[in-house]
N, CA, C and O atoms as a GROMACS GRO file, in nm:
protein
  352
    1UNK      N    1   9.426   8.413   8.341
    1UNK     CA    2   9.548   8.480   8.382
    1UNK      C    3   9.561   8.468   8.532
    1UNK      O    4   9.475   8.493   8.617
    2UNK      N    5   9.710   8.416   8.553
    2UNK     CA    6   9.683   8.405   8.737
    2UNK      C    7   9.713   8.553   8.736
    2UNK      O    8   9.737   8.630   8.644
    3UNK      N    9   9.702   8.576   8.919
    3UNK     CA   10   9.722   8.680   8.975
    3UNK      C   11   9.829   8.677   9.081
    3UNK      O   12   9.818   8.619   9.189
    4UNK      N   13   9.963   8.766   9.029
    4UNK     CA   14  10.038   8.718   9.124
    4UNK      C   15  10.030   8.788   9.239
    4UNK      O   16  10.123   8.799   9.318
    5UNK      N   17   9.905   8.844   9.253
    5UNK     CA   18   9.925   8.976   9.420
    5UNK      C   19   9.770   8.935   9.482
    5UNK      O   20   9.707   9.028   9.534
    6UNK      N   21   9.706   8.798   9.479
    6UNK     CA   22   9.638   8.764   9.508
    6UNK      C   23   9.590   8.714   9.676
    6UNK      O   24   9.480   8.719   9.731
    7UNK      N   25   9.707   8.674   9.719
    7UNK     CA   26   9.783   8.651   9.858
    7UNK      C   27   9.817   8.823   9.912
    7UNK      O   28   9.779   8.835  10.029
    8UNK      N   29   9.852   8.901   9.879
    8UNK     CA   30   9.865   9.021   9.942
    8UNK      C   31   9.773   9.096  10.000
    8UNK      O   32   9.668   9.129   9.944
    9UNK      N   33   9.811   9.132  10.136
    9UNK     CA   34   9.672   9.220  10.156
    9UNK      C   35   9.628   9.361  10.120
    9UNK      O   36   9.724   9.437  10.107
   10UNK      N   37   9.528   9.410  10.103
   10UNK     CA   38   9.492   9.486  10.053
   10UNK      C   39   9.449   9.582  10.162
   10UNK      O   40   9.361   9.575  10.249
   11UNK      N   41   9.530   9.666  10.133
   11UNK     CA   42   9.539   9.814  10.207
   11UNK      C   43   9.427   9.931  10.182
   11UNK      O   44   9.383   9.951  10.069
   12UNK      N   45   9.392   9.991  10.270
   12UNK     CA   46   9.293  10.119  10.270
   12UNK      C   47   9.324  10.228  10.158
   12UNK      O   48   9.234  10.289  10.100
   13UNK      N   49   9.421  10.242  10.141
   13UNK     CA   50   9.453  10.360  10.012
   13UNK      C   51   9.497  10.260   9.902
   13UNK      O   52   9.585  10.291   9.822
   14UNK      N   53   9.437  10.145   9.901
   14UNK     CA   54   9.479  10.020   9.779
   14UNK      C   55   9.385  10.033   9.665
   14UNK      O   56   9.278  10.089   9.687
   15UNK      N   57   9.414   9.982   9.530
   15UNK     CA   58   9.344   9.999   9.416
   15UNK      C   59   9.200   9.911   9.459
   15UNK      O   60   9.213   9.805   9.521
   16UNK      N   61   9.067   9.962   9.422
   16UNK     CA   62   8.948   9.892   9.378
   16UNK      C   63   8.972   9.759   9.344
   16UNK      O   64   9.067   9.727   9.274
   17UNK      N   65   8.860   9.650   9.407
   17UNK     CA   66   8.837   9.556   9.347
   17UNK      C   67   8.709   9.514   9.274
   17UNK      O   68   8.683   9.407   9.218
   18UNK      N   69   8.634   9.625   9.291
   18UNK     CA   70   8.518   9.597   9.247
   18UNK      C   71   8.403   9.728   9.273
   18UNK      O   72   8.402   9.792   9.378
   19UNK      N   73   8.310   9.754   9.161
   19UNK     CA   74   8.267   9.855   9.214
   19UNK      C   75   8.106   9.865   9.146
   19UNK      O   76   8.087   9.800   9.043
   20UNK      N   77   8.003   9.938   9.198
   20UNK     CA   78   7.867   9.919   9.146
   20UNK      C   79   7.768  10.060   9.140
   20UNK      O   80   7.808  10.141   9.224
   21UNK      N   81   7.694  10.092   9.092
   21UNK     CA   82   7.639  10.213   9.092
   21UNK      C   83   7.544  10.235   9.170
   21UNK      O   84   7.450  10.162   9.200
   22UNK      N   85   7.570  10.336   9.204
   22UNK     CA   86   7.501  10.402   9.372
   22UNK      C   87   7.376  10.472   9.350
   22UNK      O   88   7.390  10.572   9.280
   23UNK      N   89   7.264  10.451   9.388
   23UNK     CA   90   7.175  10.504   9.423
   23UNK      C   91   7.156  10.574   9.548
   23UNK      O   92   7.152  10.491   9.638
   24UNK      N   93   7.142  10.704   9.595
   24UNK     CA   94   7.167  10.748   9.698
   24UNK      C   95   7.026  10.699   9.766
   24UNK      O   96   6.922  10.676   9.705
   25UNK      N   97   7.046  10.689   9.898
   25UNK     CA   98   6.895  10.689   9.945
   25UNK      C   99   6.932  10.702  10.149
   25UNK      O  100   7.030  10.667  10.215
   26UNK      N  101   6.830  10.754  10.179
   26UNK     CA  102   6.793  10.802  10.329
   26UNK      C  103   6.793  10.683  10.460
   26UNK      O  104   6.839  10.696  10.573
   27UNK      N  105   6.719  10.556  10.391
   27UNK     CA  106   6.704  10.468  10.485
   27UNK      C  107   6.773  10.339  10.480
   27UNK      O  108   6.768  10.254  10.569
   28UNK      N  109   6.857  10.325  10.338
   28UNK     CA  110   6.895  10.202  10.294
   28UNK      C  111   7.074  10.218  10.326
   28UNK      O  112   7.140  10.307  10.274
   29UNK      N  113   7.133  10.109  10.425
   29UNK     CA  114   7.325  10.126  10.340
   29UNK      C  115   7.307  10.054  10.204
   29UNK      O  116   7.221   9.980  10.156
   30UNK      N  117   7.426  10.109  10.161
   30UNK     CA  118   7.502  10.010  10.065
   30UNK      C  119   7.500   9.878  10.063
   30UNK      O  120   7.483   9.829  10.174
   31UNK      N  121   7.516   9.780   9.947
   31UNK     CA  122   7.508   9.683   9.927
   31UNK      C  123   7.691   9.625  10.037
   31UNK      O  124   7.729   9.521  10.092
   32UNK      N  125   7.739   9.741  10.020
   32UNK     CA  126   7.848   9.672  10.077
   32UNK      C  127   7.936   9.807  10.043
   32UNK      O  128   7.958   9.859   9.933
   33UNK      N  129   7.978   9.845  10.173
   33UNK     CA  130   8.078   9.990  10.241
   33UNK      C  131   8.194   9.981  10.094
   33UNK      O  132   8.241   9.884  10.034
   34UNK      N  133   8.209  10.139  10.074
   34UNK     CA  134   8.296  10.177   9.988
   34UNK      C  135   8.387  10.242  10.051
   34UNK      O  136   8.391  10.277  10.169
   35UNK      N  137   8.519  10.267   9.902
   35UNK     CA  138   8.620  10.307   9.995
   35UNK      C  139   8.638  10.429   9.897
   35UNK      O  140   8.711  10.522   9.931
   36UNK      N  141   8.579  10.430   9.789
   36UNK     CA  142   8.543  10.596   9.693
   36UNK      C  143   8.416  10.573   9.629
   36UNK      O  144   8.343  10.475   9.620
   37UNK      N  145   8.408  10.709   9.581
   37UNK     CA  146   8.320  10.773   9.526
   37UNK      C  147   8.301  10.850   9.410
   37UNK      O  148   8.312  10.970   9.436
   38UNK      N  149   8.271  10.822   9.259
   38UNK     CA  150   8.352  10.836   9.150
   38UNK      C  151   8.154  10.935   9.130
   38UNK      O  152   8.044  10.896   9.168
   39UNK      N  153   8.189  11.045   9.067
   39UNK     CA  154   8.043  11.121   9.036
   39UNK      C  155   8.076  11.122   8.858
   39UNK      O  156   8.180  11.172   8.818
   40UNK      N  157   7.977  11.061   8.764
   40UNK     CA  158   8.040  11.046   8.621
   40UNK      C  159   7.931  11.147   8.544
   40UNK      O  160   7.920  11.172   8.424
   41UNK      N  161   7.857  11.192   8.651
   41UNK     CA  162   7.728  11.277   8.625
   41UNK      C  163   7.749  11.415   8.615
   41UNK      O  164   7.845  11.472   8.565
   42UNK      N  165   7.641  11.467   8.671
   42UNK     CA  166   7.687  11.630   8.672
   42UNK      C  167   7.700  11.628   8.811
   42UNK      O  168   7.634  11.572   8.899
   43UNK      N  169   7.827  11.721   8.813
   43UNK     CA  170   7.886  11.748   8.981
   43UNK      C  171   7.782  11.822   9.051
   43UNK      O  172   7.688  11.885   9.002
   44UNK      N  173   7.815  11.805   9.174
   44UNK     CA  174   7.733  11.831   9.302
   44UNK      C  175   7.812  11.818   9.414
   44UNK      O  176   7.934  11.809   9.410
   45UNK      N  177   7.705  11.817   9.570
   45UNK     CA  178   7.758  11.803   9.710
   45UNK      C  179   7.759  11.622   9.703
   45UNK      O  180   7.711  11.559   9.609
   46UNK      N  181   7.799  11.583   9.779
   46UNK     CA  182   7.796  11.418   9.830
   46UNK      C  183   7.742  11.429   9.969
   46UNK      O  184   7.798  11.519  10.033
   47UNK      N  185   7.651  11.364  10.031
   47UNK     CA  186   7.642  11.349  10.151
   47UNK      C  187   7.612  11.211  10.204
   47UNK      O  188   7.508  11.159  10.165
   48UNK      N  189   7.691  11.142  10.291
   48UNK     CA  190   7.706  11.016  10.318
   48UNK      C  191   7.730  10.964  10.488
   48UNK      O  192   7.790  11.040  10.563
   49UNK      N  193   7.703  10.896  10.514
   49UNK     CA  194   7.712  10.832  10.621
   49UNK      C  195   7.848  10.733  10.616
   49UNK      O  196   7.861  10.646  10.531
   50UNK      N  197   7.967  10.766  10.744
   50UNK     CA  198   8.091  10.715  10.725
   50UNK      C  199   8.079  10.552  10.788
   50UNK      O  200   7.994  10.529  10.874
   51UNK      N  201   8.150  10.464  10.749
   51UNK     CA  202   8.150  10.359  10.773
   51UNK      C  203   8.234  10.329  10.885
   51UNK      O  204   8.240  10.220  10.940
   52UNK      N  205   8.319  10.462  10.924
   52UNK     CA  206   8.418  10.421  10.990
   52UNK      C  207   8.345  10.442  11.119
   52UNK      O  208   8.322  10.333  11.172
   53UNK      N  209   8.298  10.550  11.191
   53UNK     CA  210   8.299  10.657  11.258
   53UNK      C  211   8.107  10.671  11.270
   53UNK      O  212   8.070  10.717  11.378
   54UNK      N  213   7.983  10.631  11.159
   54UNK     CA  214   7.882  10.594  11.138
   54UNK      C  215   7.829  10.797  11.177
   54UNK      O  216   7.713  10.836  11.190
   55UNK      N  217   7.946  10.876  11.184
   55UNK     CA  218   7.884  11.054  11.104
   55UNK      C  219   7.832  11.079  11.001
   55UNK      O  220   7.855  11.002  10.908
   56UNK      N  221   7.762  11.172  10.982
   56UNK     CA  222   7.714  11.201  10.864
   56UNK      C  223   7.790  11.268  10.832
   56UNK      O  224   7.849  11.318  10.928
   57UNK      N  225   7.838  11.312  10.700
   57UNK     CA  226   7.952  11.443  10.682
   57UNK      C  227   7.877  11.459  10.522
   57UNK      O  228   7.829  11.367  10.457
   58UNK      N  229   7.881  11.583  10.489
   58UNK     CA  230   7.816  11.656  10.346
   58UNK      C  231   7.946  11.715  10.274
   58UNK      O  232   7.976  11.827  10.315
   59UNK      N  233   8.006  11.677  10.201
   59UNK     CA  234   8.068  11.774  10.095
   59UNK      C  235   8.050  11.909  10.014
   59UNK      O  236   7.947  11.914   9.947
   60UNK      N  237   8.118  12.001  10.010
   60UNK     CA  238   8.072  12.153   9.905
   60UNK      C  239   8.078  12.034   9.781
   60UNK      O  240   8.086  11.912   9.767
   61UNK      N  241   8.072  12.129   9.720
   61UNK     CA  242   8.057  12.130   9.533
   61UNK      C  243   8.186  12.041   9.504
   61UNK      O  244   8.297  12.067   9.552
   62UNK      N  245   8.155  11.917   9.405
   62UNK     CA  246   8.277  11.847   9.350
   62UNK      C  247   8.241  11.827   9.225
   62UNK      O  248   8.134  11.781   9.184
   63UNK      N  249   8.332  11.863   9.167
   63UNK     CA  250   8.340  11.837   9.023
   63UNK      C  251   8.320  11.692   8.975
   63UNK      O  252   8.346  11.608   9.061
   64UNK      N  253   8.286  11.652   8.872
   64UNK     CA  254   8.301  11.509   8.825
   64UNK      C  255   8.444  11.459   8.828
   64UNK      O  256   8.531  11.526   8.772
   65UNK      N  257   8.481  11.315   8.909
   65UNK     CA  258   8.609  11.249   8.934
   65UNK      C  259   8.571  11.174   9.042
   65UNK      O  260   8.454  11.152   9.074
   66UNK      N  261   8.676  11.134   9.103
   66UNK     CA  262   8.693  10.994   9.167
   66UNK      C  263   8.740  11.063   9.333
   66UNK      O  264   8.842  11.131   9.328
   67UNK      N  265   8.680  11.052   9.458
   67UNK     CA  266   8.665  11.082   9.574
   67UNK      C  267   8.693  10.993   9.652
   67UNK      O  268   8.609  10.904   9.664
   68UNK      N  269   8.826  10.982   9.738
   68UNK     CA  270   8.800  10.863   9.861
   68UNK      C  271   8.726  10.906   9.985
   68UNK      O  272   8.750  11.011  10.045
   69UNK      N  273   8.642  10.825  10.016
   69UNK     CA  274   8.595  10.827  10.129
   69UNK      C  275   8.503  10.687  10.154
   69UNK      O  276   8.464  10.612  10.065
   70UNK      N  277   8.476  10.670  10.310
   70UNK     CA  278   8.495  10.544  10.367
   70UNK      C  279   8.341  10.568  10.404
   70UNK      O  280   8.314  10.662  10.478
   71UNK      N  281   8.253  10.498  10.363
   71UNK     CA  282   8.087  10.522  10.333
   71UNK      C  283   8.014  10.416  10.341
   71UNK      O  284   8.014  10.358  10.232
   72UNK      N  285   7.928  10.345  10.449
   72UNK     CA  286   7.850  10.278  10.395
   72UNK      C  287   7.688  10.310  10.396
   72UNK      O  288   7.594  10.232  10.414
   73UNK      N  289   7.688  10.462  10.370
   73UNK     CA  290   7.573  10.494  10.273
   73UNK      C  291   7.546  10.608  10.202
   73UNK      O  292   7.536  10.690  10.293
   74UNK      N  293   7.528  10.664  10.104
   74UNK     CA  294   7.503  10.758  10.049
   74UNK      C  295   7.356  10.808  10.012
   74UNK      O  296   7.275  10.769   9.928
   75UNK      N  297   7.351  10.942  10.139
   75UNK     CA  298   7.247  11.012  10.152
   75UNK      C  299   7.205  11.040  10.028
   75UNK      O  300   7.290  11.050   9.939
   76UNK      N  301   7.024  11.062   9.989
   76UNK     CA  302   6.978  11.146   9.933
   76UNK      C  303   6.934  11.242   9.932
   76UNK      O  304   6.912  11.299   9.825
   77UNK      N  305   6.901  11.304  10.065
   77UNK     CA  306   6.906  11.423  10.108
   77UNK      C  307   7.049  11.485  10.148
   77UNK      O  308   7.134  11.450  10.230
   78UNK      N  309   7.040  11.604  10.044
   78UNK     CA  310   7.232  11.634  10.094
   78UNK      C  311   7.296  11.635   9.982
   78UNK      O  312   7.368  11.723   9.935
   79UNK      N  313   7.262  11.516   9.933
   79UNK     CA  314   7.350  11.470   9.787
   79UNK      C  315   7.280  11.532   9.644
   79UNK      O  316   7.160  11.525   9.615
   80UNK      N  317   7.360  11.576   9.584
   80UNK     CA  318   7.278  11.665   9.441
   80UNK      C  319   7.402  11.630   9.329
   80UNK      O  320   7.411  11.688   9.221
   81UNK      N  321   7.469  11.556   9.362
   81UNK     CA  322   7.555  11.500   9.241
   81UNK      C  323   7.556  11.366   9.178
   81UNK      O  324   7.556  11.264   9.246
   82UNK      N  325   7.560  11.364   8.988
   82UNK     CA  326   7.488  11.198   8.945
   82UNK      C  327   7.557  11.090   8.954
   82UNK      O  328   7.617  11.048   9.053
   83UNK      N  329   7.548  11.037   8.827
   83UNK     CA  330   7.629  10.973   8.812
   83UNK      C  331   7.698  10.821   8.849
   83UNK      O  332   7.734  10.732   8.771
   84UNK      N  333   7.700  10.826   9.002
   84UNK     CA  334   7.759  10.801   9.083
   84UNK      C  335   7.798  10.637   9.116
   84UNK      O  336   7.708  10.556   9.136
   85UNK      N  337   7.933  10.601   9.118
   85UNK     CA  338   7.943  10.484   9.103
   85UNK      C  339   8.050  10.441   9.270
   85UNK      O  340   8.158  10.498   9.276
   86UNK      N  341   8.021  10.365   9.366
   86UNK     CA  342   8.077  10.344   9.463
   86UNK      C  343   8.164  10.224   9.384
   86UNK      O  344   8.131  10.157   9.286
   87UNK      N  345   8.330  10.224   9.491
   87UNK     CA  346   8.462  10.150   9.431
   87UNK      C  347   8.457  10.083   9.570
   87UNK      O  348   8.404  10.155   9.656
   88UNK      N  349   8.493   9.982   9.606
   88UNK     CA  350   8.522   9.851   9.727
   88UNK      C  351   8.642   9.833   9.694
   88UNK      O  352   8.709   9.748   9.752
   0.00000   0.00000   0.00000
């Protein structure tokens, strides 16, 4: 099937192109900076290191669903929610 929006660029609040499951961890980034954060586990805090800005910022309590934020790493200290699948 072609793609006719293949040539278009793809914007910051733009749909996923691809996405992989996150292991949180302390010393490692991401295989490659996300632009959400989907928890399919049992909810918790998120705590991550921003890709934009390279802050740490911690989230309260989130329910299981789909989170934008701009991350290329997700703490394990901090973070107590499963699941977790990063979207590019």
């Amino acid at each position: 099937m072609s793609d006719p929006f293949k040539s278009h660029a793809l914007g910051p609040a733009g749909p996923a192109i691809g996405g992989f499951a996150v292991t949180p961890s302390d010393s490692s980034d991401l295989a490659q900076a996300v632009r959400a954060v989907s928890i399919g586990g049992e909810g918790g805090t998120l705590s991550f290191i921003s890709s934009r800005d390279a802050q740490t910022y911690t989230t309260g309590e989130l329910l299981p669903g789909t989170y934008p934020l701009f991350a290329r790493r997700i703490r394990a200290t901090g973070t107590t929610a499963t699941g977790l699948t990063g979207w590019i």
